[in-house]
RODO-2510 file (C-alpha; in nm, 4 decimals, decimal comma):
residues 293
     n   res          X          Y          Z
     1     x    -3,2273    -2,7265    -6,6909
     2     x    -3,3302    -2,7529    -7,0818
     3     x    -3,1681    -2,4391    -7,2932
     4     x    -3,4466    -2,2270    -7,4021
     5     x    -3,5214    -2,2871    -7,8075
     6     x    -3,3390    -2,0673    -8,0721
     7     x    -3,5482    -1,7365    -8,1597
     8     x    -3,7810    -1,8509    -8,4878
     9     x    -3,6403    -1,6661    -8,7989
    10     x    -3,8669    -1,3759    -8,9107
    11     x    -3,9044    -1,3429    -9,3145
    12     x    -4,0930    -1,1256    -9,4549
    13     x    -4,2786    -1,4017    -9,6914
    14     x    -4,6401    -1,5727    -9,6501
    15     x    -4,4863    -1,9358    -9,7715
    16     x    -4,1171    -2,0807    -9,8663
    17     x    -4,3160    -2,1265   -10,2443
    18     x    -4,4030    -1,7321   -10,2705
    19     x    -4,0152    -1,6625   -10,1320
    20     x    -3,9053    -1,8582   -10,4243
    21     x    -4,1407    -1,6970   -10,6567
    22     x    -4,0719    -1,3841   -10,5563
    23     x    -3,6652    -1,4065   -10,5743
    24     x    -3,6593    -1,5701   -10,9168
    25     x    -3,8938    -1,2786   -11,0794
    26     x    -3,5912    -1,0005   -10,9060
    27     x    -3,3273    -1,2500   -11,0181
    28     x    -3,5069    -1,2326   -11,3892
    29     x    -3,4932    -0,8136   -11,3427
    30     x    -3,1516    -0,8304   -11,2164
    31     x    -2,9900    -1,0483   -11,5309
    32     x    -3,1218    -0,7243   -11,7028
    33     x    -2,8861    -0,4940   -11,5242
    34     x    -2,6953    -0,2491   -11,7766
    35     x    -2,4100    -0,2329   -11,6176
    36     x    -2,1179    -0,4153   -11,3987
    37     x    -2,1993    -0,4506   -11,0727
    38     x    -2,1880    -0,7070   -10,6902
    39     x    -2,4235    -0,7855   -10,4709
    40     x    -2,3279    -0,6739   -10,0830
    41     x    -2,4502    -0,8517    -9,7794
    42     x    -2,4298    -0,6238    -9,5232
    43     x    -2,4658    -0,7386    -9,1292
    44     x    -2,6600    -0,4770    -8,8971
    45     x    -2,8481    -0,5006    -8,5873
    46     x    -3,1478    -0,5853    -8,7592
    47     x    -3,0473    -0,8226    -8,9645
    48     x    -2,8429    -0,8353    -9,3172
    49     x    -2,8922    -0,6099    -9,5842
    50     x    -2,8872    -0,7058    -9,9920
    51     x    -2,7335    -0,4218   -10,1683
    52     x    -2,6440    -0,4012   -10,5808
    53     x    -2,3458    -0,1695   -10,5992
    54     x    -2,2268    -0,0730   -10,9522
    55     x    -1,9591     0,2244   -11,0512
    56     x    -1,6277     0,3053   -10,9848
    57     x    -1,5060     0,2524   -10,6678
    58     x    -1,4332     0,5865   -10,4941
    59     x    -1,6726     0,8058   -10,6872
    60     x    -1,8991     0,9966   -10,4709
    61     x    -2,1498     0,7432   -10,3292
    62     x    -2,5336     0,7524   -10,3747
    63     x    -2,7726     0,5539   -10,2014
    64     x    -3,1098     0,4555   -10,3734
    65     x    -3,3965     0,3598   -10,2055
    66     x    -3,6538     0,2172   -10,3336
    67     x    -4,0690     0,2337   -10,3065
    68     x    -4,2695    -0,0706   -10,0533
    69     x    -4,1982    -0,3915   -10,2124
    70     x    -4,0525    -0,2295   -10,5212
    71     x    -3,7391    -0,3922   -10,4319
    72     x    -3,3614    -0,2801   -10,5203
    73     x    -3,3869    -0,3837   -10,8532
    74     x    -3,6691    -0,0806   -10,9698
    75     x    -3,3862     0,1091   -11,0414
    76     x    -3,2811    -0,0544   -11,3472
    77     x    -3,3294     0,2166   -11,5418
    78     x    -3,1330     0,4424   -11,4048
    79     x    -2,8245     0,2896   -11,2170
    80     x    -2,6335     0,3472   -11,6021
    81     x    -2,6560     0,6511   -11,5970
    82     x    -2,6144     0,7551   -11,2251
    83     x    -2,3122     0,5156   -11,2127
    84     x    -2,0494     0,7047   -11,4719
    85     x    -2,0416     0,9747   -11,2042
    86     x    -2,0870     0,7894   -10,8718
    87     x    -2,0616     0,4841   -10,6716
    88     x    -2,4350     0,3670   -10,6996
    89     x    -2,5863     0,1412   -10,3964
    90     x    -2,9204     0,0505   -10,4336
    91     x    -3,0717    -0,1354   -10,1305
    92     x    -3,3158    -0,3983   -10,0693
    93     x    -3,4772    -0,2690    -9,7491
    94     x    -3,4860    -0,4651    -9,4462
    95     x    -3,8326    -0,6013    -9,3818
    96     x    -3,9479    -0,6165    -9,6782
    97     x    -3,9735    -0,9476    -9,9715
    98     x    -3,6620    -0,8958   -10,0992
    99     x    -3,2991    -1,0814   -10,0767
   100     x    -3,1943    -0,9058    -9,7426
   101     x    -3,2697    -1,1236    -9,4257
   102     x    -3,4114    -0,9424    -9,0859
   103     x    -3,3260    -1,0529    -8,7829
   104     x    -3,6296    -0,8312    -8,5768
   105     x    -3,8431    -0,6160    -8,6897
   106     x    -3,7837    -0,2563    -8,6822
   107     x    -4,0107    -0,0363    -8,4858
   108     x    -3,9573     0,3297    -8,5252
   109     x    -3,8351     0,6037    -8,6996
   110     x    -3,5296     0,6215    -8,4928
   111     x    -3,4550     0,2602    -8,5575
   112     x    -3,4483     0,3096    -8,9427
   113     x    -3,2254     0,5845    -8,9233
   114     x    -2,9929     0,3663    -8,6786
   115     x    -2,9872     0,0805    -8,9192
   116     x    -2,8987     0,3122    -9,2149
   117     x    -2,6077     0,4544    -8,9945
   118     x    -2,5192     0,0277    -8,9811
   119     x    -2,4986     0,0326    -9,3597
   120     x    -2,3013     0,2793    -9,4010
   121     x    -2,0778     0,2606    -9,1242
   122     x    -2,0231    -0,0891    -9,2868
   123     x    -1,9506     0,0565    -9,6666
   124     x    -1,6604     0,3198    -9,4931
   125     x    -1,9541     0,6055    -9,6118
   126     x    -1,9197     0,8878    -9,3949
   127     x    -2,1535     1,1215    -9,6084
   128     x    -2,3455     1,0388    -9,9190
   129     x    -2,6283     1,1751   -10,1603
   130     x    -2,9568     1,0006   -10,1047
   131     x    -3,2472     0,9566   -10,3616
   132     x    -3,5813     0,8004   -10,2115
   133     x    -3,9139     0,6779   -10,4087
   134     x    -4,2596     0,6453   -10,2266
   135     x    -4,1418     0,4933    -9,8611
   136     x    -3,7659     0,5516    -9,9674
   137     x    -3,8387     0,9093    -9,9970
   138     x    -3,9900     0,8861    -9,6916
   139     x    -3,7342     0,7040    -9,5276
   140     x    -3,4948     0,9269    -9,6821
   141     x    -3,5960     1,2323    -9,5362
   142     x    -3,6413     1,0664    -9,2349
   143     x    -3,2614     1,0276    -9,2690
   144     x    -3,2089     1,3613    -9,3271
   145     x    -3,3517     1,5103    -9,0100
   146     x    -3,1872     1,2366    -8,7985
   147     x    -2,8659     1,2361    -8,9231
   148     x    -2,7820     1,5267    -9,1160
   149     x    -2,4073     1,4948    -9,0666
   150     x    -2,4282     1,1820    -9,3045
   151     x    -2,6662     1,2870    -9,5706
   152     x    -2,4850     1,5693    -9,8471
   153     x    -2,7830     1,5905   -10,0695
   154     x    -3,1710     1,4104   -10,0832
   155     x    -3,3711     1,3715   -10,3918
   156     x    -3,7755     1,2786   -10,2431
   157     x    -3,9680     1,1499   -10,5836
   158     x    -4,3338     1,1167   -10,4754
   159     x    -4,2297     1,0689   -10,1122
   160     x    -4,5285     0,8830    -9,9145
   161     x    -4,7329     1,0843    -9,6423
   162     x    -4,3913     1,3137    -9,5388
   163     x    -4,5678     1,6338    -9,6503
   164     x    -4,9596     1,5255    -9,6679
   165     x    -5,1918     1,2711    -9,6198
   166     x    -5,2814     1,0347    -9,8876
   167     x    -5,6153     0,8916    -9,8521
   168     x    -5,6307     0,7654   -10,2135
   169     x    -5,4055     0,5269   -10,1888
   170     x    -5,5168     0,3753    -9,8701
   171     x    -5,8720     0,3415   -10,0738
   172     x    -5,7564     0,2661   -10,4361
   173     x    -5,3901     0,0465   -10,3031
   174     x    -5,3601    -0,0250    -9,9619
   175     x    -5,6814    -0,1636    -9,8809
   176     x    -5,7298    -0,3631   -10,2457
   177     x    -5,4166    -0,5421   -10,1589
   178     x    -5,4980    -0,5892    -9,8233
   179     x    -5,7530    -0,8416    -9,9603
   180     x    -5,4544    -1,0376   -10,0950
   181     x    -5,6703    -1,1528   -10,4368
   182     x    -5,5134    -1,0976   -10,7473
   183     x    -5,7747    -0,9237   -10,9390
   184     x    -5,7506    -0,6406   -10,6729
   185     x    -5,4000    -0,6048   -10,6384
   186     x    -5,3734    -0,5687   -11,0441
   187     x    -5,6206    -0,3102   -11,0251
   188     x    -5,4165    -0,1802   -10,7272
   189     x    -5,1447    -0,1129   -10,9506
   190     x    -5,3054    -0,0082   -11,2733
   191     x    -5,4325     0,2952   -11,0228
   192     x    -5,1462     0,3823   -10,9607
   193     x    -4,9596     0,3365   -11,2757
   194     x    -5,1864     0,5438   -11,4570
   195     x    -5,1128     0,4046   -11,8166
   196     x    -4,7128     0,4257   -11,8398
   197     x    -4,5093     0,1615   -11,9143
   198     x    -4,2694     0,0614   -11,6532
   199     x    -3,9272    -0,1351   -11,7374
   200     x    -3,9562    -0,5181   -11,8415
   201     x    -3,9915    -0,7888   -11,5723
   202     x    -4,0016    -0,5468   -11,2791
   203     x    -4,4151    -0,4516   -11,2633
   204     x    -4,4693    -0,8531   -11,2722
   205     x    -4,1777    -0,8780   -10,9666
   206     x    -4,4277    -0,6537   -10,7817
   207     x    -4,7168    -0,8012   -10,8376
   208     x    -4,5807    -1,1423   -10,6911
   209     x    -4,4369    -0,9642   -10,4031
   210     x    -4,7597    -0,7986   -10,3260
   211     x    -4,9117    -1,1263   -10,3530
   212     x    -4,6792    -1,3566   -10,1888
   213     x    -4,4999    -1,1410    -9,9404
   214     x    -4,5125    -0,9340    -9,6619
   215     x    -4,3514    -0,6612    -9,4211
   216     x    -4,2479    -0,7306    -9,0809
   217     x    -4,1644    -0,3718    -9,0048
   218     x    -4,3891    -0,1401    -8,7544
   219     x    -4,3412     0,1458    -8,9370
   220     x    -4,5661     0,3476    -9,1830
   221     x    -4,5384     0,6544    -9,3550
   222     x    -4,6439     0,9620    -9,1931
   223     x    -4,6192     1,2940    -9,1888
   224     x    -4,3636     1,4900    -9,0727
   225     x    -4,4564     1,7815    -8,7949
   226     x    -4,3938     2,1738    -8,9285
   227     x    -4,1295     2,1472    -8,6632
   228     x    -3,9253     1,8802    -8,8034
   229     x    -3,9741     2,0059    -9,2021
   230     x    -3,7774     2,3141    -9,0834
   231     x    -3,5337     2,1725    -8,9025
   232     x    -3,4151     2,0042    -9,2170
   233     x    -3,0602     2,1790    -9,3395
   234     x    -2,9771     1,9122    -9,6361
   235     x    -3,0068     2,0629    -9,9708
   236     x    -3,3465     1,8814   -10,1085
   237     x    -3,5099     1,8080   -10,4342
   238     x    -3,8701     1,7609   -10,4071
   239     x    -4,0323     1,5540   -10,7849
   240     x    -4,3718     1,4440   -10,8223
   241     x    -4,5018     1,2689   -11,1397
   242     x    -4,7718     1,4605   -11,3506
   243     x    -4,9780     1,1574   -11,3392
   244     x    -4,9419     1,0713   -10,9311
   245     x    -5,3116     0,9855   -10,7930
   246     x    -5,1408     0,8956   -10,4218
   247     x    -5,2224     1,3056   -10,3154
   248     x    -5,2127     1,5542   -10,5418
   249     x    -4,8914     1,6777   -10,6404
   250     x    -4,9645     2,0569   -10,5514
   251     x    -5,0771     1,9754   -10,2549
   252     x    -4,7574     1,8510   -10,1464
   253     x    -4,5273     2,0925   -10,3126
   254     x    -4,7231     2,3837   -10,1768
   255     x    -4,6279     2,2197    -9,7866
   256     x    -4,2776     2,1285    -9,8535
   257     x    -4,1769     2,4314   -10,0108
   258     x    -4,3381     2,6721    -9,6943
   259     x    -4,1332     2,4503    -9,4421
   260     x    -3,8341     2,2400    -9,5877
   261     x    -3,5445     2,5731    -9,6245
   262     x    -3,4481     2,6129    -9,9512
   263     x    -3,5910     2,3089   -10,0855
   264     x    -3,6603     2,2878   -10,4774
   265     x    -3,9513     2,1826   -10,6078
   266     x    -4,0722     1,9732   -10,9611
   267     x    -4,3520     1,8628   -11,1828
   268     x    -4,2174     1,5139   -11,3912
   269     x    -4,3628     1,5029   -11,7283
   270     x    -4,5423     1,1584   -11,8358
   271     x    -4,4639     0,9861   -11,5029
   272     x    -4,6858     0,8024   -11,2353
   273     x    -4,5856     0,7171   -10,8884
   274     x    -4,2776     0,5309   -10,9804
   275     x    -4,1541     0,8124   -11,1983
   276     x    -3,7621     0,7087   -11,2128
   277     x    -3,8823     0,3665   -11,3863
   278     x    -4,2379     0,5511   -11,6169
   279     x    -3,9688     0,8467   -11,7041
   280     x    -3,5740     0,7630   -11,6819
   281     x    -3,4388     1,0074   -11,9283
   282     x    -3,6241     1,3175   -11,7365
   283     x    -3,5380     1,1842   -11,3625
   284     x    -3,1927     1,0994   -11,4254
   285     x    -3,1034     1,4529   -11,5815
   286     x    -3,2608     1,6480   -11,3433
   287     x    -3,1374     1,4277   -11,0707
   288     x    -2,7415     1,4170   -11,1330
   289     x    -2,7846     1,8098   -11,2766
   290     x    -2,9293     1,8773   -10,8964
   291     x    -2,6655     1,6126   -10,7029
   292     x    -2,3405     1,8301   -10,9394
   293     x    -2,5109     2,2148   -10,9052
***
């Protein structure tokens, strides 16, 4: 009887070239970082999980999540000023081309939420604020719904889908990249970065991840059902960049704002679809103003 051959390791990268590529432009963005921090390695049923944690230990924690393939380190901008009030943990998420390692993919909503429980069962959290871009506003919310006993506060900033459809990206993003050339994903992303600058090293880290890497996750944003928007209890700020071209900002203001209770709801100034990185100074006020209130 032969032993049956060890499970092949699933990474979410097209060659072991692009993985190197692709961890020595977030290495480049991470030498960058503005203040102290360590890098976590976190072991959950789906595999281990890169996190940057930087602030005093014991401050109120706050989980960041970032957009698809934006990686952990998008929030350079930000983590200064976040961190002289709270114990800041911004995560790679699992699936994705980034420094965390799945072991399997994850294939539901359910499963996300059970392999955030994992992290922070693993970091002693019992309840923390939560601020999600694009997919990690998504994801975010997601968290929310499923497990509101862990989640004090959510900030959603441009969430994906969540509150309505967003055809123009899957035309003017999704597809382009799809296509895997490089003139279409750089038009990919001048669509949807509308003109403003974004924080050194970090827009040419995305490019190479769009390029070079890949998801190994089944799930995709969606929208949520008017049943689940009012179930949700957490206190919840909704932001969406002046300049976002993924839906149109109204459109998903208007829904949230009927069915999430007691939600609040805001236009950024001079900011695309990764607002925290076009406009820092704006999202981290209003941000930390709405996680103290």
């Amino acid at each position: 009887m032969t032993d049956a051959p060890a499970p092949q390791k699933i990474l979410p990268f097209k060659t072991p070239e692009g993985r190197n590529r692709i961890l020595s432009a977030y290495q480049a963005v991470l030498d960058r970082w503005p203040v102290p921090y360590e890098e976590i390695e976190i072991p959950t049923r789906f595999g281990t999980t890169h996190i940057i944690a930087s602030g005093e230990k014991g401050a109120p924690p706050l989980i960041l999540v970032h957009a698809f393939f934006a990686t952990a380190v998008v929030w350079q901008p930000n983590v200064a000023a976040f961190s002289r009030s709270h114990r800041v943990y911004a995560v790679d998420c699992i699936g994705e081309p980034n420094p965390s390692t799945p072991a399997r993919p994850i294939s539901s909503r359910l499963e996300f939420a059970q392999w955030w429980t994992d992290v922070m069962d693993f970091l002693e959290i019992d309840r923390a604020d939560m601020v999600g871009n694009s997919n990690g506003g998504f994801l975010t919310l997601n968290q929310a719904l499923l497990t509101p006993e862990r989640i004090r506060k959510t900030v959603l900033i441009s969430p994906a889908a969540t509150f309505v459809q967003m055809w123009p990206f899957y035309i003017n993003f999704f597809i382009p990249v799809l296509f895997g050339s490089q003139r279409l994903v750089r038009r990919g992303i001048d669509w949807c970065g509308q003109g403003l600058p974004v924080h050194e090293g970090w827009e040419a880290l995305f490019m190479t991840s769009l390029l070079e890497g890949m998801s190994v996750n089944r799930v995709f944003p969606a929208i949520f059902k008017d049943a689940e928007l009012k179930q949700i209890q957490t206190p919840t700020l909704l932001l969406v960049g002046d300049h976002e071209v993924i839906y149109k900002p109204q459109a998903a203001i208007g829904r949230a704002a009927r069915l999430v209770p007691g939600l609040c709801a805001e236009i950024i100034p001079a900011a695309n679809h990764i607002a925290a990185a076009s406009n820092p100074e704006w999202v981290n006020e209003r941000i930390l103003r709405f996680l103290k209130e």
